[in-house]
N, C-alpha and C positions, 0 to 999 in steps of 0.2 A: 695803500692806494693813494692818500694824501702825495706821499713823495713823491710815487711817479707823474700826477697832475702837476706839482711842483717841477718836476723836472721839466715836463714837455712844457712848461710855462715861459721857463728859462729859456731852454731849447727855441721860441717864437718870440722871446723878449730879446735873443741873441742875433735872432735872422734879421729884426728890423735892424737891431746896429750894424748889422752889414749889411743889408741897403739902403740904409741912408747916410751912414758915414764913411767917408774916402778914406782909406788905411784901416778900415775892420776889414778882411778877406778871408773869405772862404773859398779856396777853390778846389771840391771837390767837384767831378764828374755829375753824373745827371742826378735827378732829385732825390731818389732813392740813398743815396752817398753822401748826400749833403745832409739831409734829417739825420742821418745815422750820426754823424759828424759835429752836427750843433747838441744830438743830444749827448755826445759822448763831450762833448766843450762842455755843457750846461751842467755834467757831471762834476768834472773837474773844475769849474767857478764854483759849485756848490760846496766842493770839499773845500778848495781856498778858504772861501768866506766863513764857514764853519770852522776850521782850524784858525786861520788867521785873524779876523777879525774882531774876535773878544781879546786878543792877548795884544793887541794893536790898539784896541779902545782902554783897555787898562792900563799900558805902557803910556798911551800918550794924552790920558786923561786929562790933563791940564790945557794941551794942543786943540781939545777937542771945548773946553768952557772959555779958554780965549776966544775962539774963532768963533764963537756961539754954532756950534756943530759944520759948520764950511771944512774943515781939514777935510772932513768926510767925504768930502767932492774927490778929496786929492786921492785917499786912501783907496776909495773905489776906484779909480782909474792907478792905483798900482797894480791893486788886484789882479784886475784885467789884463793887465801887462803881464802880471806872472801868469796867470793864464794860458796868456797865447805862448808863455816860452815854454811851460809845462806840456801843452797842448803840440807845439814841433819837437818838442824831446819825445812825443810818444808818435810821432810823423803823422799827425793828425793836420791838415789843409787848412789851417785858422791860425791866422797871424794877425799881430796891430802893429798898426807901424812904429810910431812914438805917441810921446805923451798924450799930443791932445785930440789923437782919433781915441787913444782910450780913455781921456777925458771925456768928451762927447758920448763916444760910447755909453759909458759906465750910467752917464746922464739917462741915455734912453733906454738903457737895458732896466735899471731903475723904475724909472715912469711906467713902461710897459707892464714890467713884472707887477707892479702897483695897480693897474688898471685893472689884468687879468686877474689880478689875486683878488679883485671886489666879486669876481661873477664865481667865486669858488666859495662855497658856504662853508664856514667851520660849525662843527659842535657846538651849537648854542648853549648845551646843557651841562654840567660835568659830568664822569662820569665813576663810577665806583656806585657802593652800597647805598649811599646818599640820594641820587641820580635818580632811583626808582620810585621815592618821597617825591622830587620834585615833578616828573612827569605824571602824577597824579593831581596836583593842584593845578 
């Protein structure tokens, strides 16, 4: 259940970057086509970032204590960029243009995802054998 809140998070962190930034597009058909579209985009950023990302922050770990974590600005908006080329190799209606609509982008897809993920409770507890000790005190 987490994931797919995660996903339609994405999915609404993804719609604002497309209307608020010029060169994030979607142009799918009427609204029905478009949720389908950002969640199937929100799909494939989530894989990106999950494959890419750790092997990207360990590769360029040094790029990352120089910059005091800013590279990161840059890596999200490549992301985003393979993304959208991932996203027209599967003829899916979401393109960016260049760099810095997915700069921007990446910025508010970021924030968003950030915003929405406060009002999503995680598991305060842990959980296993342990878990049942602690929900007694």
């Amino acid at each position: 259940m987490k994931i797919l809140i995660r996903l339609v998070i994405s999915a609404i962190a993804l719609w604002v970057a497309e209307a608020v930034v010029d060169g994030v597009e979607l142009t799918a058909g009427d609204t029905g086509e478009r949720a389908l579209t950002l969640v199937a985009v929100a799909a494939i950023f989530g894989v990106v970032n999950a494959v890419l990302k750790p092997v990207i922050k360990v590769l360029g770990c040094a790029f990352y204590i120089l910059t005091l974590g800013l590279i990161a600005l840059l890596v999200n908006a490549g992301l985003l960029m393979l993304t959208s080329w991932v996203a027209g190799e599967l003829d899916l209606p979401f393109h960016v243009e260049w760099f810095w609509p997915a700069f921007w982008g990446a910025i508010i897809i970021g924030v968003v995802s950030w915003a929405l993920n406060l009002f999503v409770a995680d598991d305060q507890l842990p959980t296993g054998p342990r878990s049942a000790n602690l929900r007694r005190s």
